[in-house]
C-alpha positions in Angstrom: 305.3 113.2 69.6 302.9 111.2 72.0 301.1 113.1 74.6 301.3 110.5 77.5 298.1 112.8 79.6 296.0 112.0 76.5 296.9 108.2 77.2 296.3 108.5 80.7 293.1 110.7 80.4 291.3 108.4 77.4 293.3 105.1 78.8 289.4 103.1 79.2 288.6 104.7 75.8 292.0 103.7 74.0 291.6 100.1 75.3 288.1 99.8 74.2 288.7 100.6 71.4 291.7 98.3 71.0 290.2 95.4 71.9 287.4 95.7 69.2 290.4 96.2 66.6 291.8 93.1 67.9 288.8 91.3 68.2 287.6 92.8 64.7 291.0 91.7 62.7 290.8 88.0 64.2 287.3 87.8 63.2 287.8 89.3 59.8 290.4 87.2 58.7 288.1 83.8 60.2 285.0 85.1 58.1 287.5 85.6 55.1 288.9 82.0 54.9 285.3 80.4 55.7 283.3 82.8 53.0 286.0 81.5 50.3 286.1 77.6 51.5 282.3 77.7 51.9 280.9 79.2 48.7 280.9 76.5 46.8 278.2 75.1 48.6 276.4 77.5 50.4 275.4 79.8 47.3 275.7 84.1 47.7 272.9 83.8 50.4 274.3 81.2 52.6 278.0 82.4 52.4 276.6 86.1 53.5 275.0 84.4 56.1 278.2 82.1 57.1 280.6 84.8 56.9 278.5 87.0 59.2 277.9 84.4 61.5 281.6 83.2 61.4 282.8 87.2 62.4 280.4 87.2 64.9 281.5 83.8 66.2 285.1 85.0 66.5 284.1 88.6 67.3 282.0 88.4 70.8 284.4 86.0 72.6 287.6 87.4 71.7 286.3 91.4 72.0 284.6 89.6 75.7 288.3 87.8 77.1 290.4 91.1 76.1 287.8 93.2 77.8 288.0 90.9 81.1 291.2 91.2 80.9 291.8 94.4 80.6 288.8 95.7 83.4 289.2 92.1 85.8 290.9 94.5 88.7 287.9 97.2 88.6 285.5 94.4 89.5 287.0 93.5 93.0 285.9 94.9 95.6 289.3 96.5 97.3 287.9 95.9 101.0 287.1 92.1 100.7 288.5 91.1 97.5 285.7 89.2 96.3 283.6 90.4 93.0 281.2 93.1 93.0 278.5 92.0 90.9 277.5 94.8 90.8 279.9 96.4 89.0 279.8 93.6 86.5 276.2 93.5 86.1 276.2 97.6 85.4 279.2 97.1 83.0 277.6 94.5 81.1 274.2 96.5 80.3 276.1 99.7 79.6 278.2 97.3 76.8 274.6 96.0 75.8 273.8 99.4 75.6 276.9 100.6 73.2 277.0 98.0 71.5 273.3 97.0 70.9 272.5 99.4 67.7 275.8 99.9 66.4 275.6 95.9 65.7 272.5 95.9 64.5 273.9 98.8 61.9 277.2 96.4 61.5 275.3 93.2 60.6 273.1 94.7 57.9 275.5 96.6 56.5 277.8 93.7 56.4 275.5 91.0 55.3 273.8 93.3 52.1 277.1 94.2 50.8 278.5 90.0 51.0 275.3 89.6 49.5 275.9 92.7 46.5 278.9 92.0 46.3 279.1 88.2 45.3 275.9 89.0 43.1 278.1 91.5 41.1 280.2 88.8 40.4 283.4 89.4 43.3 285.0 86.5 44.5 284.0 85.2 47.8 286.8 86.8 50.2 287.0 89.6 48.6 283.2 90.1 48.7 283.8 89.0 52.4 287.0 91.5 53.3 285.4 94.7 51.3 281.9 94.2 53.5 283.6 93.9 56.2 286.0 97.0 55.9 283.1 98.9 55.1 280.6 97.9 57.5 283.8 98.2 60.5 284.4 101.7 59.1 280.2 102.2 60.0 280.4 100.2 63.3 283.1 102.6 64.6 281.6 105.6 63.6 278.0 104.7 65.2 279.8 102.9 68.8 281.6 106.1 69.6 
């Protein structure tokens, strides 16, 4: 049974937290296909490197349009209906904030498992979707 006050009371929270799900599922299925179709030439280095840089590629734009999305009322001012800047700018470095160590924590987590992972001998995407699953389970843990 749902408890729709929970909803209501954690609503900012819930929605955060979905987009980065979204976000983080897009991305880890792009840094999947591109760590299996690149290894061949990019070595267990390189396609650590491409696969991280791939997730991140897909990651920060689709997590940014969701979160406009879902926040682009709270940034007009009521009065005049133009943007508060303000509001934006305030938004933006508490995200910078959040996010700032938690992706530090994701990306080394990420890349040295790839990298262990593909020197053990693991095929490419699964090197790339068990690094990932890992270093998301860390990421979540450390931004909340």
């Amino acid at each position: 049974m749902s408890n729709p006050g929970f909803f209501r009371k954690y609503s900012e929270a819930v929605k955060f937290n979905r987009n980065i799900v979204i976000a983080g599922f897009a991305a880890f299925l792009t840094s999947t296909y591109i760590a299996q179709v690149s290894y061949e030439s990019t070595g267990d280095l390189g396609n650590s490197a491409a696969a991280l840089a791939t997730e991140y590629g897909v990651y920060i734009p689709v997590f940014a349009l969701l979160f406009y999305i879902d926040n682009r009322s709270k940034y007009v001012d009521p009065a005049t209906g133009k943007r508060d800047s303000k509001k934006i700018a305030g938004d933006i470095k508490k995200l910078l904030a959040s996010f700032s160590v938690s992706e530090v924590i994701f990306a080394v987590t990420r890349f040295g498992l790839h990298y262990q992972f593909l020197q053990s001998g693991a095929e490419p995407y699964v090197a790339s979707m068990a690094s990932s699953v890992v270093a998301w389970a860390v990421f979540f843990v450390a931004i909340n």
